[in-house]
C-alpha positions in Angstrom: -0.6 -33.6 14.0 -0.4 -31.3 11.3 0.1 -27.7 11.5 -3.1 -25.4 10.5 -2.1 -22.3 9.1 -4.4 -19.7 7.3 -4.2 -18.7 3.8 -5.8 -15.4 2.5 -7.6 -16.3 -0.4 -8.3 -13.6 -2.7 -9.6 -15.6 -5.9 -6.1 -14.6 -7.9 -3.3 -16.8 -8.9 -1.0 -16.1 -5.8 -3.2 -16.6 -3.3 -4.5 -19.9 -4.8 -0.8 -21.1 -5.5 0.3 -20.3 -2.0 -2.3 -22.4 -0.9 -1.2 -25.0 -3.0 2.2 -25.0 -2.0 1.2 -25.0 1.5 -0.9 -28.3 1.0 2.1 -29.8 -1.1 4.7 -28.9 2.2 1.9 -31.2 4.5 -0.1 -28.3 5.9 -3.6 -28.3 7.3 -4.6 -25.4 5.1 -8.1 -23.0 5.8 -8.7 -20.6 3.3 -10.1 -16.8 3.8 -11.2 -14.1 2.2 -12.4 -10.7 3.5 -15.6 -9.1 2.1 -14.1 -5.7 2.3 -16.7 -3.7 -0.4 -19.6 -4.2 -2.3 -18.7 -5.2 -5.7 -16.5 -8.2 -4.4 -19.0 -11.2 -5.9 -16.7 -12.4 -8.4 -13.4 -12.1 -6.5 -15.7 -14.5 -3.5 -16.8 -16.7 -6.3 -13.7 -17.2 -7.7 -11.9 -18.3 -4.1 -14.5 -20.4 -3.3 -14.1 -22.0 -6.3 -10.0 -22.3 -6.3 -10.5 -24.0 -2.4 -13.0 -26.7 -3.7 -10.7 -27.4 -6.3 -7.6 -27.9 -3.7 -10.4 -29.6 -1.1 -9.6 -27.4 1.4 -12.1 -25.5 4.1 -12.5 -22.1 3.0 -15.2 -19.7 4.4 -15.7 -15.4 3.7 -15.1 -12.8 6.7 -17.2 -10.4 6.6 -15.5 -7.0 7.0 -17.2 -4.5 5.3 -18.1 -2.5 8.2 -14.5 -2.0 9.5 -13.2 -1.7 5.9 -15.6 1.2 5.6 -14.6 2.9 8.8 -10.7 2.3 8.9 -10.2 2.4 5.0 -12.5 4.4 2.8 -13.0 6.8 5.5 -9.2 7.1 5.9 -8.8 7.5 1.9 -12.2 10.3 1.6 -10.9 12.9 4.4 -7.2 12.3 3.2 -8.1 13.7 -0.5 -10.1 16.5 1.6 -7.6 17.4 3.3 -5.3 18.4 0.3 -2.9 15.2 0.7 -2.7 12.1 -1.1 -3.5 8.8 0.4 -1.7 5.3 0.4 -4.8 3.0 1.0 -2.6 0.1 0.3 -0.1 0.6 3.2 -2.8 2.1 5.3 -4.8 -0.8 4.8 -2.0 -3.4 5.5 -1.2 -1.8 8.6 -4.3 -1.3 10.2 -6.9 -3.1 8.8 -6.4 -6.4 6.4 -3.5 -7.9 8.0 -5.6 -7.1 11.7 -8.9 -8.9 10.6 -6.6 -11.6 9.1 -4.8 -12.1 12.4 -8.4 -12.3 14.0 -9.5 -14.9 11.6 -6.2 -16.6 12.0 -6.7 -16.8 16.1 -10.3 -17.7 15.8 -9.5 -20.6 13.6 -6.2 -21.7 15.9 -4.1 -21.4 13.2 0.0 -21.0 13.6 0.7 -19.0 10.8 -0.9 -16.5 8.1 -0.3 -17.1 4.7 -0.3 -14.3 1.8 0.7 -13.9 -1.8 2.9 -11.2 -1.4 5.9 -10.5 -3.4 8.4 -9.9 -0.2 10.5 -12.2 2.5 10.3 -12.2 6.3 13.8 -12.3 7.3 15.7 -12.5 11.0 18.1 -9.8 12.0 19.6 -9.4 15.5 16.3 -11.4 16.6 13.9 -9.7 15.3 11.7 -10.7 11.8 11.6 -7.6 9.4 10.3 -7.9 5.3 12.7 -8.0 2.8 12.3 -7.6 -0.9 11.1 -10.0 -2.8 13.2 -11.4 -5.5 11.1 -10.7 -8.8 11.9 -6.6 -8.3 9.3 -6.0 -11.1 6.6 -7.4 -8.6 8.1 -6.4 -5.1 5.8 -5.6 -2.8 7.8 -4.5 0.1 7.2 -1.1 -0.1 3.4 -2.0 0.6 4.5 -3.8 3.9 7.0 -1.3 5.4 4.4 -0.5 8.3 3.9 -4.1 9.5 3.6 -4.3 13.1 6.3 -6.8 15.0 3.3 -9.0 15.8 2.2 -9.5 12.2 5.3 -10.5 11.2 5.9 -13.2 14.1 3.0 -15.0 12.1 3.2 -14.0 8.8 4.9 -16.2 5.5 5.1 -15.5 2.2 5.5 -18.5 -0.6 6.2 -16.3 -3.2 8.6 -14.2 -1.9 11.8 -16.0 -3.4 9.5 -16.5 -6.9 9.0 -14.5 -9.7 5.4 -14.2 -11.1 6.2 -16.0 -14.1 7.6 -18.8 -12.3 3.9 -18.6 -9.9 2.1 -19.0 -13.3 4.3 -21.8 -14.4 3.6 -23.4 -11.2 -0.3 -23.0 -11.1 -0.3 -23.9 -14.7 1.4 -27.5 -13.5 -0.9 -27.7 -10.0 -4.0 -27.3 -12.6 -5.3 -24.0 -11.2 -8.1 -23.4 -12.7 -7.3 -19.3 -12.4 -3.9 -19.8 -14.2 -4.0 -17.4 -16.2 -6.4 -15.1 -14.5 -5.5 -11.4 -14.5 -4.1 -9.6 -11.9 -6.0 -7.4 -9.9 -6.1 -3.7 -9.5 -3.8 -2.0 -6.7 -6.5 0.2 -5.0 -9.2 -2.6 -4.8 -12.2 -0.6 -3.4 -12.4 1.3 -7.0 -12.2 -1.8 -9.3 -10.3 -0.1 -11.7 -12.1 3.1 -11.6 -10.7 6.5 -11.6 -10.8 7.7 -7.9 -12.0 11.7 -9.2 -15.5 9.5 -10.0 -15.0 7.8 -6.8 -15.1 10.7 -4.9 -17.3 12.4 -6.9 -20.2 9.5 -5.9 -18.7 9.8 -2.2 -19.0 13.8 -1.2 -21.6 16.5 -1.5 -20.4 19.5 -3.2 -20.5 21.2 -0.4 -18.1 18.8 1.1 -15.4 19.8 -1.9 -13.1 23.1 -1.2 -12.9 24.7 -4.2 -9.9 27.8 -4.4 -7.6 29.3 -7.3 -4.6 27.2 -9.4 -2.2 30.0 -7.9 1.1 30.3 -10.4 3.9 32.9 -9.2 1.9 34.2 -6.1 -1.4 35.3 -8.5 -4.2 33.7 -8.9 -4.8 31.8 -12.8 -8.4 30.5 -12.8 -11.2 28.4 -10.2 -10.0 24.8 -10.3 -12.4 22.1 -9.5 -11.6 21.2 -5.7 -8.7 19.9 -4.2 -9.8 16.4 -3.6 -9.2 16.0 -7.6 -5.4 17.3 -7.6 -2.4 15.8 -5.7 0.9 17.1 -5.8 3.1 16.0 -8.5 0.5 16.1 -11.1 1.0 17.3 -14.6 -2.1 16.1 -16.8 -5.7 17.3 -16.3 -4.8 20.7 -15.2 -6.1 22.6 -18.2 -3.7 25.5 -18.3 -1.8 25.8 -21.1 1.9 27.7 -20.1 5.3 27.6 -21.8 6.2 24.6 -20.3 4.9 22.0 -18.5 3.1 22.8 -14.8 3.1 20.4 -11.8 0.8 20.8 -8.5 3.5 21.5 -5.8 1.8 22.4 -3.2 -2.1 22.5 -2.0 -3.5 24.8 0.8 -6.5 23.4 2.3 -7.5 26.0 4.5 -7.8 28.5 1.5 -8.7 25.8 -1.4 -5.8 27.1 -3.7 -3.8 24.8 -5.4 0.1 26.1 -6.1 1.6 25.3 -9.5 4.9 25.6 -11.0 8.0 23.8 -13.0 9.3 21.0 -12.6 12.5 21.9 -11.2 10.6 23.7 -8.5 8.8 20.7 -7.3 12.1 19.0 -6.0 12.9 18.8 -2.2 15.8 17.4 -0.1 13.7 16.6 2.8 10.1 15.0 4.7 9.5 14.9 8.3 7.3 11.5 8.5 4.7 10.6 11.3 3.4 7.6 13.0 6.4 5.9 11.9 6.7 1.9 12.5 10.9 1.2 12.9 12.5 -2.4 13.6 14.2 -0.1 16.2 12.2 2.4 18.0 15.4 4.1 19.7 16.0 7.4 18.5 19.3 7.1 16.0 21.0 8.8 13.2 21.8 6.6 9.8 22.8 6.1 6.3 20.0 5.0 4.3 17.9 4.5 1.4 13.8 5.1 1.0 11.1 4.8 -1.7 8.6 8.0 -1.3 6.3 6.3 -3.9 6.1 2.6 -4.9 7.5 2.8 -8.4 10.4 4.8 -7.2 13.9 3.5 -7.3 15.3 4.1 -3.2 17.1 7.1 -2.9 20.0 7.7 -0.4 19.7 9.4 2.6 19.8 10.2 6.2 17.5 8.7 8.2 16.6 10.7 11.7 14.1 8.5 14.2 12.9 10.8 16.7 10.5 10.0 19.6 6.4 10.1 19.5 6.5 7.8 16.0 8.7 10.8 13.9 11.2 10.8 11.7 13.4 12.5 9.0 14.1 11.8 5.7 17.3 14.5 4.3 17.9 13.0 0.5 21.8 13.1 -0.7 19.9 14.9 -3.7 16.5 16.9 -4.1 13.3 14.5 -5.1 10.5 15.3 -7.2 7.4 16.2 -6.1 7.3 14.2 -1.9 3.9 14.5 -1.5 2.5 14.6 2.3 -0.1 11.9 2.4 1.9 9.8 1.1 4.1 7.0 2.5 8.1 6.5 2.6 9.4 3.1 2.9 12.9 3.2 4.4 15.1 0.5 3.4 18.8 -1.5 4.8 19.5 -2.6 1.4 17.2 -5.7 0.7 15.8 -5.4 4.1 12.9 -3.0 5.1 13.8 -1.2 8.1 10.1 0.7 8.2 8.7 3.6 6.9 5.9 6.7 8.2 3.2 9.2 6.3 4.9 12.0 5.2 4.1 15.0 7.2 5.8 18.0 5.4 8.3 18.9 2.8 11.4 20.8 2.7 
């Protein structure tokens, strides 16, 4: 008998590969893909579409009510509270990869299949995500708050690929999305900017508005601090001798702190609801990404009871921004991450 597994379908390239390759290995293949958002019609066509070409079952989950609740509202009070969101890891921690491993059981599937750029690897018994070898598409960083659970079931095809080589692939399979474009990272805006997206979302009651404070005093009303995040330079409309950065924003009084570049850089984060390989509290040499374009830096890793942690750099980074997510890394191999809590 063969063995069913569960591919997430979401009507791009990788997805519809992976399920190719899983029907080419001698799987019993079921295709899924999660209505997440309005605005999704095209993306549901186009899966449906790619599974009658491969003959497989497919059918849509309907998810937009938990999507709402775990993901938008996560991403809304994030930006309200003056700290800058990671939907994507949020999203693969607690809600896609959980409604995925519901469909999965519900269907009696073995494994989940997705088009990730990363590797599921064993160390000392346990399955943790590794890079994936195209290092222009890794995903890793994405993944580094997987729960053990997830990644007992979890594969990814594409992992030891690179994109071109997926393309070349679909190309020879007949894929009729080939060619098709990838798709934006924050899905829910579909490639909008997220200052109109919260702009459609909140009241303007609902936006704290304060000062752009420069050197302790005060330079001008700014628009609200759900529009700023720290680290950024463009869109501040103050011209000054040299170029400004957001280092700081205080959400209690609205005002949002500017200054140089240089001035931005910090040695440490402490990090919260942290997800390790090993929960133990320890002390080691490592390296971690605090954004996902962001070659890993070296440091000390500190895991401390309650889901904390500590990040001290070997040398100051620019602009750690609490919100945000660090991804803490063994070399290739992921050994977790956490939301950054504070800077210093």
């Amino acid at each position: 008998m063969k063995e069913k597994v569960m591919v997430a379908m979401s009507g791009g390239v990788d997805s519809t590969t992976c399920a190719m390759l899983m029907l080419e290995q001698g799987y019993d293949v079921t295709g899924v893909t999660l209505h997440l958002f309005d605005g999704q019609e095209q993306a549901l066509a186009d899966a449906e579409a790619c599974a009658k070409q491969l003959g497989i079952k497919w059918y849509a989950a309907d998810y937009r009510k938990f999507f709402g609740e775990d993901v938008i509202s996560y991403f809304i009070r994030t930006y309200k509270l003056g700290k800058t969101p990671n939907p994507c890891c949020h999203c693969n921690h607690g809600a896609k990869f959980n409604y995925l491993y519901r469909e999965m059981k519900a269907e009696a599937c073995t494994a989940l299949i997705s088009g990730h750029y990363a590797r599921i690897v064993e160390r000392n018994g346990k399955k943790l995500v590794a890079k994936g070898l195209d290092k222009n598409k890794d995903q890793s960083y994405y993944l580094c708050l997987m729960e053990p659970y997830q990644l007992d079931v979890i594969r990814f095809p594409l992992g030891e690929m690179t994109k071109d080589q997926t393309r070349k692939l679909a190309l020879e399979f007949g894929l009729s999305v080939a060619e098709k474009k990838d798709s934006q990272e924050v899905c829910f805006l579909m490639g909008g900017d997220y200052r109109d997206y919260l702009r459609g979302k909140l009241k303007d009651k609902d936006i704290k508005k304060g000062s752009f404070i420069l050197d302790g005093k005060p330079l001008k009303e700014h628009d609200g601090i759900v529009f700023y995040t720290v680290g950024q330079r463009k869109g501040l409309g103050i011209g000054y001798h040299e170029p400004l950065y957001v280092s700081s924003i205080d959400p209690k009084s609205g005002d949002v702190h500017l200054g140089i570049k240089e001035e931005s850089a910090k040695r440490g984060v402490k990090l919260k609801d942290c997800i390790f390989a090993d929960a133990d509290s320890y002390i080691r040499r490592a390296k971690a990404r605090l954004r996902y374009r962001m070659t890993e830096a070296p440091c000390t890793l500190e895991i401390l009871p309650d889901g904390k942690a500590v990040l001290l750099f070997d040398e100051p980074q620019l602009s750690p921004a609490p919100g945000q997510v660090a991804a803490v890394y063994d070399g290739e191999v992921l050994l977790g991450g956490g939301f950054i809590e504070s800077v210093f």
